[in-house]
NUFIVO-672971 format. One line per 5 residues: their letters; for each residue x, y, z of N, C-alpha, C. Coordinates in steps of 0.1 Angstrom, whole numbers. Layout:
BEGIN
a = X Y Z X Y Z X Y Z; ...;
This chain:
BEGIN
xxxxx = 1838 675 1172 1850 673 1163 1846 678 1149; 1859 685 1144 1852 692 1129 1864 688 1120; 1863 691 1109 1872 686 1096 1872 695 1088; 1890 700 1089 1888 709 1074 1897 700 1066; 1902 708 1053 1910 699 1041 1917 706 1037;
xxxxx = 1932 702 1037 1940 710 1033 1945 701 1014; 1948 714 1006 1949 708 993 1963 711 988; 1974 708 981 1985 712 977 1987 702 957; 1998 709 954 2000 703 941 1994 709 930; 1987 698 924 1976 704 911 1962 706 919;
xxxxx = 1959 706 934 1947 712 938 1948 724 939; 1960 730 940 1963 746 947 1956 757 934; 1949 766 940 1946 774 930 1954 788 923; 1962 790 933 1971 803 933 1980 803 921; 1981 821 912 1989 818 901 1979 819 886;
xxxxx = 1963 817 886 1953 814 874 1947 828 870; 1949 832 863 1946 844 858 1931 842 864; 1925 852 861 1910 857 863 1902 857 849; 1911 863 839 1911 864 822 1910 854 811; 1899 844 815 1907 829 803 1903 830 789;
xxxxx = 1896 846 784 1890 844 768 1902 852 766; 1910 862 773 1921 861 762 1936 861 763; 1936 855 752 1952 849 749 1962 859 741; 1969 864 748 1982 867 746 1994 862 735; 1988 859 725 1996 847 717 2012 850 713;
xxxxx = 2017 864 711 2030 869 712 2028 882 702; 2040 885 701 2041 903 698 2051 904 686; 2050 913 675 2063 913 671 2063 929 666; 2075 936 660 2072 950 658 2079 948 647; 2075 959 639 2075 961 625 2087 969 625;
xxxxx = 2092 973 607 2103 980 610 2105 997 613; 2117 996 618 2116 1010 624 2108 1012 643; 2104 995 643 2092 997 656 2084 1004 655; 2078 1008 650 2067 1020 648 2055 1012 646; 2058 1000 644 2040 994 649 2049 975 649;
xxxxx = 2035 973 657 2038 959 668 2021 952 667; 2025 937 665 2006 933 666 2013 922 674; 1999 918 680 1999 904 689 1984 899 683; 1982 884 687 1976 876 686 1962 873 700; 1953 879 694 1941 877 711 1932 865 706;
xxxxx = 1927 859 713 1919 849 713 1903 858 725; 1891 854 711 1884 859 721 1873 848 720; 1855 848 727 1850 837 728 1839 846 732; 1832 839 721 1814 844 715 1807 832 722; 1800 834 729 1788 826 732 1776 834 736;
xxxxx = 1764 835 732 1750 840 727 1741 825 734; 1737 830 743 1725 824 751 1713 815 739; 1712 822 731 1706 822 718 1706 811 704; 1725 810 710 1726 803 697 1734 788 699; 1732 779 690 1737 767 695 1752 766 693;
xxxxx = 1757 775 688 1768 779 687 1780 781 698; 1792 777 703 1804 785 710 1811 787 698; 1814 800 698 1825 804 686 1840 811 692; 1848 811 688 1864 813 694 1866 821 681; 1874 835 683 1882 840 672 1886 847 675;
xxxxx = 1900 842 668 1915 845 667 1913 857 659; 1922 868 668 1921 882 665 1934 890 664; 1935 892 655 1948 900 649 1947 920 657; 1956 919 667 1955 933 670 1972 943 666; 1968 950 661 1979 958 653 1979 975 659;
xxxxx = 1990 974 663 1997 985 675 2003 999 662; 1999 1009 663 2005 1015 658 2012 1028 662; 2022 1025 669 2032 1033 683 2032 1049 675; 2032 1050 661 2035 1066 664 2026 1074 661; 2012 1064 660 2000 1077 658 1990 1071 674;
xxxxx = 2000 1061 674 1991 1058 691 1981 1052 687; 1975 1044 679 1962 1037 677 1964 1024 682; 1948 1017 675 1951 1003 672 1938 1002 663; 1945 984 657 1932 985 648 1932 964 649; 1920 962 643 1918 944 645 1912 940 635;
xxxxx = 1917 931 633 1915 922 625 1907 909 628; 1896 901 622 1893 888 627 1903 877 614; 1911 869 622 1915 860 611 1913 845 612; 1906 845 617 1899 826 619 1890 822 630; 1878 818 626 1867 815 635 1865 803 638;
xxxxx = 1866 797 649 1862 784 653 1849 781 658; 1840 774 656 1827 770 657 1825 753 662; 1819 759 675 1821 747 686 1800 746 688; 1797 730 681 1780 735 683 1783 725 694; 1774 734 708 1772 732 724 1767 717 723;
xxxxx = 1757 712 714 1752 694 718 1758 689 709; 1764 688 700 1769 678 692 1782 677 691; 1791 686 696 1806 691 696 1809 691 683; 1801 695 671 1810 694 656 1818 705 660; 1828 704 649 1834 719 647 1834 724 631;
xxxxx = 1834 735 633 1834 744 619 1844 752 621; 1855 755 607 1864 766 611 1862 776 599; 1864 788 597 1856 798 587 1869 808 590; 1874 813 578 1882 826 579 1878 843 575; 1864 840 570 1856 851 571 1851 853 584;
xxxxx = 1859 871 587 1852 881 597 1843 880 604; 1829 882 595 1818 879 601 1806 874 585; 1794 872 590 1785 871 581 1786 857 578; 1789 844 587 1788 830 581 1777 828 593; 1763 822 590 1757 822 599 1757 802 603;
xxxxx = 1760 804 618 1758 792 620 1745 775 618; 1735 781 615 1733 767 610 1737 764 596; 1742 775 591 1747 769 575 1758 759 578; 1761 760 586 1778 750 591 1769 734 598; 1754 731 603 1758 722 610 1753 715 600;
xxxxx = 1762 710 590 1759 695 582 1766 685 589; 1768 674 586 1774 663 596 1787 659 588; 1792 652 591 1807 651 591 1809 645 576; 1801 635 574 1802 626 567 1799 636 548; 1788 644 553 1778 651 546 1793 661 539;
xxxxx = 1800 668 548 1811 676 542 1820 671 538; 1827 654 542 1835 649 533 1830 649 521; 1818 642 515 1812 638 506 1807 657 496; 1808 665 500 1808 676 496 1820 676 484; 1834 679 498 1851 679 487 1849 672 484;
xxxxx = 1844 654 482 1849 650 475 1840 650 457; 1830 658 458 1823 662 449 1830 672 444; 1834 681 448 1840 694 441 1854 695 432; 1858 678 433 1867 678 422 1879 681 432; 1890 694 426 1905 696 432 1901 708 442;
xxxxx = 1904 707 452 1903 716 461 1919 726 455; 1915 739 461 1922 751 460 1933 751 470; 1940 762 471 1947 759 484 1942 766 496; 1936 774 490 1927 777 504 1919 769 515; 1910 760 505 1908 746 504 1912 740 520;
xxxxx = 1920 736 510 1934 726 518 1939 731 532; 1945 740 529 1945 752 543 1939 746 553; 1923 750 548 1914 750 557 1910 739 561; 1914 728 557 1911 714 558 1921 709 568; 1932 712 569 1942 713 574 1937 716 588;
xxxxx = 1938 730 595 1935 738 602 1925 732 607; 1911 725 603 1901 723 609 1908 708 614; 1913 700 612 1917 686 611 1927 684 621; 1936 696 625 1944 698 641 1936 702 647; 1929 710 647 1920 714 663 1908 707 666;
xxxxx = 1904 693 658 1898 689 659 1901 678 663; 1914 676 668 1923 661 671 1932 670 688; 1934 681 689 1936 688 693 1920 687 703; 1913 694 702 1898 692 712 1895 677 716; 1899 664 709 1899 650 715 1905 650 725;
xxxxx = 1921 652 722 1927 651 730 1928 655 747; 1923 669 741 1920 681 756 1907 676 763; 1894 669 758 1882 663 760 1889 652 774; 1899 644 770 1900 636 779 1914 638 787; 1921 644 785 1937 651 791 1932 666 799;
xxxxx = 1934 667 813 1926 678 819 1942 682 826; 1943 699 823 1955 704 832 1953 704 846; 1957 711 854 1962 713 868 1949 718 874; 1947 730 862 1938 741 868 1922 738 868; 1922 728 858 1910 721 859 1906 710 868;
xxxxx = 1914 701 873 1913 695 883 1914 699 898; 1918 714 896 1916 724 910 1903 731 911; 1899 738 900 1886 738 896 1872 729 902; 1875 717 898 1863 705 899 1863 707 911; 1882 701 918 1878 700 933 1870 706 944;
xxxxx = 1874 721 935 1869 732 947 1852 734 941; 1848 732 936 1834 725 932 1826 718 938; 1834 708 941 1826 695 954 1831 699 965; 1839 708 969 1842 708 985 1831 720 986; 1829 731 976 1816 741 981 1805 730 982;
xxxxx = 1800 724 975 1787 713 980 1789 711 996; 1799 709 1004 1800 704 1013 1796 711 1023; 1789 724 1023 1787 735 1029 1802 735 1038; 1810 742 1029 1823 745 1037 1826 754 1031; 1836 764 1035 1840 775 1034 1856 780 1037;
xxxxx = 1862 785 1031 1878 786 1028 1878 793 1041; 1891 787 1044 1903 796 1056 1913 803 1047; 1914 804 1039 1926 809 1029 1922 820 1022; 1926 831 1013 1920 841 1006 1919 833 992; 1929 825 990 1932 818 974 1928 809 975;
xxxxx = 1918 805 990 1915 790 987 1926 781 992; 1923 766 988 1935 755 992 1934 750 1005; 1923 756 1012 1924 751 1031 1908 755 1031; 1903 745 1032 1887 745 1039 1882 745 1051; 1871 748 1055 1864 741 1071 1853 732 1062;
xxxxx = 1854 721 1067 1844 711 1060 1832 704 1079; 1820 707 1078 1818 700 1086 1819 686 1090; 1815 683 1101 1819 664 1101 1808 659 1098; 1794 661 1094 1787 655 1088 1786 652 1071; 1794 658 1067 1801 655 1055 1810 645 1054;
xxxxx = 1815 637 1063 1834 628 1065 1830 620 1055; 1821 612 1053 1818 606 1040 1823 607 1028; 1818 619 1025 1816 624 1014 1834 628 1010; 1839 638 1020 1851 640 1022 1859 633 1017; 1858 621 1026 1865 605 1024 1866 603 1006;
xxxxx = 1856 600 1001 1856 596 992 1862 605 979; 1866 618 983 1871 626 975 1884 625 978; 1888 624 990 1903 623 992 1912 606 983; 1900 602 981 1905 590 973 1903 591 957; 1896 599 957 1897 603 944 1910 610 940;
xxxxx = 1911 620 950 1924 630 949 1939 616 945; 1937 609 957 1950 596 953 1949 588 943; 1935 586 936 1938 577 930 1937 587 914; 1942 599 912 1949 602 903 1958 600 893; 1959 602 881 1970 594 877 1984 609 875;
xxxxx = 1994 605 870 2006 615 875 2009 613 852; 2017 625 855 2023 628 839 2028 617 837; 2029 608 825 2034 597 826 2060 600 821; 2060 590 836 2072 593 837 2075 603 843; 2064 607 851 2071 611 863 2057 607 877;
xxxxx = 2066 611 884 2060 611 901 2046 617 905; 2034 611 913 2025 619 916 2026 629 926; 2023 639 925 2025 652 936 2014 659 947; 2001 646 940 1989 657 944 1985 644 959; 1982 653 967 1977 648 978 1963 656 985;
xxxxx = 1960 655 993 1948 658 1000 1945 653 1019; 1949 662 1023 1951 663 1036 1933 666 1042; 1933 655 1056 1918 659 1063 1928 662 1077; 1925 671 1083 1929 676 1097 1915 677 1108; 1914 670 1113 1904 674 1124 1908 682 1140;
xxxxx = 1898 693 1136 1898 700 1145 1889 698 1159; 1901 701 1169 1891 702 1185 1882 706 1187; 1873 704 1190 1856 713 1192 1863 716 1210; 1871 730 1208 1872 740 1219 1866 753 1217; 1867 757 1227 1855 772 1226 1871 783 1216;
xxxxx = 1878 782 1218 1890 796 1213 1888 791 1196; 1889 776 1196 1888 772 1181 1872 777 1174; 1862 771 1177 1849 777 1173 1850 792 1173; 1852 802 1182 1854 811 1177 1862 818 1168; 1874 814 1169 1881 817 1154 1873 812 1141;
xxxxx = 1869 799 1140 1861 797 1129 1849 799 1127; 1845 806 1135 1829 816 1131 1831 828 1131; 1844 834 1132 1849 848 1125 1851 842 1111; 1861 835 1109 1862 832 1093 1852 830 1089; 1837 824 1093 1832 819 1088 1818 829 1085;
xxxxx = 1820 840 1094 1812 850 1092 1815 862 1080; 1831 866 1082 1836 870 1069 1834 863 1058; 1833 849 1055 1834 847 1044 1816 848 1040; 1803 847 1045 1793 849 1043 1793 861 1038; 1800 872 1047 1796 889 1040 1806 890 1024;
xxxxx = 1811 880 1024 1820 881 1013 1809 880 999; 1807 862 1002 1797 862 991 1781 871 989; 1777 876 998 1768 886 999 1772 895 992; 1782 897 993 1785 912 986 1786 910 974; 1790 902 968 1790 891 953 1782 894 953;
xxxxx = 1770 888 956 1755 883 950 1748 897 950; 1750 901 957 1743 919 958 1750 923 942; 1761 924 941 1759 931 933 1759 926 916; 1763 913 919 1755 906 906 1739 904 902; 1733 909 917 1712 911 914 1714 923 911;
xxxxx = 1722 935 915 1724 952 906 1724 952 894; 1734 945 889 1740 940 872 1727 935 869; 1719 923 873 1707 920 864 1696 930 863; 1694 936 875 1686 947 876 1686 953 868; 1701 959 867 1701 968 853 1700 969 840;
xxxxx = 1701 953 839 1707 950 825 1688 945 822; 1682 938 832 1669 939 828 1662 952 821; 1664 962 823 1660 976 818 1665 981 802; 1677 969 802 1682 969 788 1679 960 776; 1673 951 783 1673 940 771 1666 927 782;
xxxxx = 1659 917 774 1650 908 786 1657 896 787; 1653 896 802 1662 884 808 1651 873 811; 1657 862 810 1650 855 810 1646 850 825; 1633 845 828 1629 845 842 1637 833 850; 1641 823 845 1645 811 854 1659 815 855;
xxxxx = 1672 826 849 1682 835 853 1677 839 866; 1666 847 864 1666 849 886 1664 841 894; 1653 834 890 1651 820 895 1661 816 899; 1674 812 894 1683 802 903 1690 813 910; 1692 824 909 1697 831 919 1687 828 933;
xxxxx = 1673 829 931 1664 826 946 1669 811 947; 1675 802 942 1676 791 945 1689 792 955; 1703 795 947 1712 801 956 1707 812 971; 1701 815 967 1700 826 987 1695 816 991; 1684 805 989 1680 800 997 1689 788 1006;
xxxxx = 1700 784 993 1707 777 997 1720 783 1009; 1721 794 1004 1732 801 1015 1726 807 1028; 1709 805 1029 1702 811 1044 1707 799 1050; 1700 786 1042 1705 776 1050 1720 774 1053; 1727 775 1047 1742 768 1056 1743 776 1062;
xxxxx = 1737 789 1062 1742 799 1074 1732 797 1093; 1722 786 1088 1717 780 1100 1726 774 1104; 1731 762 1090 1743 751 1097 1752 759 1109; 1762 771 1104 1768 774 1110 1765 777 1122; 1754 782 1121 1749 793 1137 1746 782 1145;
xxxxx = 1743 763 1143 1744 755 1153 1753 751 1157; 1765 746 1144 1775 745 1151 1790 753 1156; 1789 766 1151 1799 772 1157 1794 787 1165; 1784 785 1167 1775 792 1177 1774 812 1169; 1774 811 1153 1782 822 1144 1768 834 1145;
xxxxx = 1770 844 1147 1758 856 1147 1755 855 1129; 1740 850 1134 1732 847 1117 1724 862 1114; 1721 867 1127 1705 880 1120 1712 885 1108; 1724 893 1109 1728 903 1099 1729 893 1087; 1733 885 1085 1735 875 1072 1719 870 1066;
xxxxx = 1712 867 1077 1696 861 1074 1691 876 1067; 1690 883 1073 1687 895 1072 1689 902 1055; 1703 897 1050 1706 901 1039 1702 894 1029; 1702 882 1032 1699 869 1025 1678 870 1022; 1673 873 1034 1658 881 1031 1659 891 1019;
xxxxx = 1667 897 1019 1667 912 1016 1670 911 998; 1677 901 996 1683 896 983 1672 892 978; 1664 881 985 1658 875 984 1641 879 981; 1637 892 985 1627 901 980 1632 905 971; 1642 916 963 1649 926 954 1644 911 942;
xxxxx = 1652 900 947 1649 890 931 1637 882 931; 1629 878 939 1611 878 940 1607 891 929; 1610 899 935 1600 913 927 1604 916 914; 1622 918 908 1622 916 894 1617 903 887; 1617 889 894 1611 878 886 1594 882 883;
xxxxx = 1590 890 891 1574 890 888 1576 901 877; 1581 912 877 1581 923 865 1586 916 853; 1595 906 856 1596 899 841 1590 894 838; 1582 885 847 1569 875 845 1556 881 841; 1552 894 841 1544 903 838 1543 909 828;
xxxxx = 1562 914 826 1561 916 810 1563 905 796; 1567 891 801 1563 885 794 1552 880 789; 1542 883 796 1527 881 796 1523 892 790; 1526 904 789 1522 916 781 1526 914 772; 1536 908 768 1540 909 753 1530 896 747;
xxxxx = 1529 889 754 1524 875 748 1512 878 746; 1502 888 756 1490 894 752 1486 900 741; 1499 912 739 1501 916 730 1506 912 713; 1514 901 715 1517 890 703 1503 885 696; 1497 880 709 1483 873 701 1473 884 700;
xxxxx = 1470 894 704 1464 904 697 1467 905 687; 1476 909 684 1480 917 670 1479 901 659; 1484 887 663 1481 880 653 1463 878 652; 1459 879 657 1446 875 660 1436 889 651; 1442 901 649 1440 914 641 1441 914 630;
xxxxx = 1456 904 627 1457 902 611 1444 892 606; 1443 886 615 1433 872 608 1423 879 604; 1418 883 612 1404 892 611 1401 899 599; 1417 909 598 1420 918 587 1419 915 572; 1427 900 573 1432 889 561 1411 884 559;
xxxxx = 1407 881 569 1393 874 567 1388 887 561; 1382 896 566 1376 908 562 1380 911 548; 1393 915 540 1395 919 531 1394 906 520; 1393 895 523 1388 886 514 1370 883 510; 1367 885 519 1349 884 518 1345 898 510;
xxxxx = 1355 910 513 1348 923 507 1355 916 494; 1367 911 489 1370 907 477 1361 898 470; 1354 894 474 1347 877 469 1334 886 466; 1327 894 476 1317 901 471 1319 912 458; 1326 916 460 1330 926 451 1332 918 435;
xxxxx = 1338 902 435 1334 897 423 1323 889 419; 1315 887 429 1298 884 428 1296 892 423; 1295 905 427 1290 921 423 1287 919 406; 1304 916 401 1305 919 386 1303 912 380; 1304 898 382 1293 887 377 1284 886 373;
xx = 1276 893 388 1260 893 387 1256 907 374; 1265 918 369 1262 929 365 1266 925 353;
């Protein structure tokens, strides 16, 4: 006996763009129509920096010479551990730790500076809704984020969509637990207030017959070559992008953590729905050497450079020692003369 999950309501995924950094904000055309701008929202985040930055981008259509041209007109500044926010209407050139003072530190600033401007104000303004605005959305989660999560914990479950959009799982039954406990989660939801809850969560258990196992170790073998082919060619993309600029080693690293995790459920399956594993193990090996061998070239050239680092500091010393002793001699020299 096996268990899939059927999801409807605010589980359903179908309908969610692919695109969430940018926003469409609206259009308007100038006179004569001969130029039109809209409103983009785009979203900076740098591995690097403690920084998420959002900015609102002015894009300006100009229909009869065919161009376009952009504008940055307000920068939001989200720092990743502390959630402050900073809002800045300069383009570029505000570098983010000048912004992380604390809250209290930048009231106590305006309230030093006497009469604020209007720009000022503006901006005080502006920072003071999106900042009540981000509370809000912190604990008020839409549709698409609660279909998100879900489909989150149902991949833990080593289970695998019957659907192309998702919404209908195979969940094994050594999961029912687990399952269980989500399905009550799903109910004990709360609904918009003033109106009706819609979201449900369906377990169907399936016959352990031979015509059903086979159908579900075809889906279940398509959907393995599916993510394979994913993961192939997101190890390409690093590949390549390693030759461009350095990646850091524990980025591959969790990719070998993922193959290892997808050889194994691909055992799961091959016990219980009897699913042809070589070709999938096979690929999953094959992944699995390609990101072994770039982790060690990165692991090698970080060690070159770090060889290299302390050579060359370890040159200056020497260099800095040496040119001080011929200096100290050299005013012995004229002392003594």
């Amino acid at each position: 006996l096996f268990y899939a999950t059927a999801t409807s309501g605010v589980l359903q995924t179908e309908g969610f763009g692919e695109n969430e950094d940018e926003d469409d904000t609206g259009a308007s055309s100038g006179k004569g129509g001969s130029k039109a701008s809209k409103s983009l929202l785009r979203k900076i985040n740098s591995p690097h920096s403690d920084w998420l930055v959002f900015s609102l981008v002015s894009e300006q259509l100009d229909l009869t010479e065919l161009g376009l041209s952009y504008a940055t007109r307000l920068r939001v500044f989200l720092h990743k551990k502390t959630l402050a926010i900073r809002v800045s209407q300069a383009e570029t050139g505000v570098e983010p730790n000048s912004l992380a003072q604390g809250e209290e530190q930048d009231e106590e600033q305006r309230e030093g500076d006497g009469e604020k401007s209007q720009a000022d104000l503006e901006m005080a303004t502006i920072t003071d809704v999106i900042r009540q605005l981000f509370c809000y959305y912190r604990e008020h989660h839409q549709a698409r984020d609660i279909s998100a999560l879900l489909k989150q914990l149902v991949s833990t479950l080593d289970s695998f969509s019957l659907r192309r959009l998702g919404g209908v799982y195979f969940v094994p039954q050594q999961h029912r637990t687990a399952l269980d406990s989500l399905r009550r989660l799903v109910a004990d939801l709360p609904a918009t207030p003033g109106q009706v809850s819609d979201t449900f969560m369906l377990q169907l258990p399936i016959l352990d017959g031979l015509s059903a196992k086979k159908q579900l170790a075809q889906a279940a073998y398509h959907d393995f070559l599916q993510d394979l082919a994913a993961m192939q060619a997101d190890l390409d993309h690093l590949t390549g992008e390693s030759s461009q600029r350095q990646l850091r080693p524990d980025t591959v690293a969790r990719r070998l953590t993922t193959y290892r995790e997808l050889k194994a459920k691909a055992e799961v399956y091959a016990d219980l729905l009897d699913m042809q594993q070589e070709k999938i193990l096979a690929a999953v090996d094959n992944l699995s050497g390609q990101a072994t061998q770039l982790l060690e070239n990165l692991t090698d050239l970080a060690l070159q450079n770090s060889d290299r680092q302390q050579t060359f500091d370890w040159d200056s010393v020497d260099s800095e020692a040496d040119g001080a002793q011929s200096s100290h001699q050299s005013e012995v020299t004229q002392i003594s003369a």
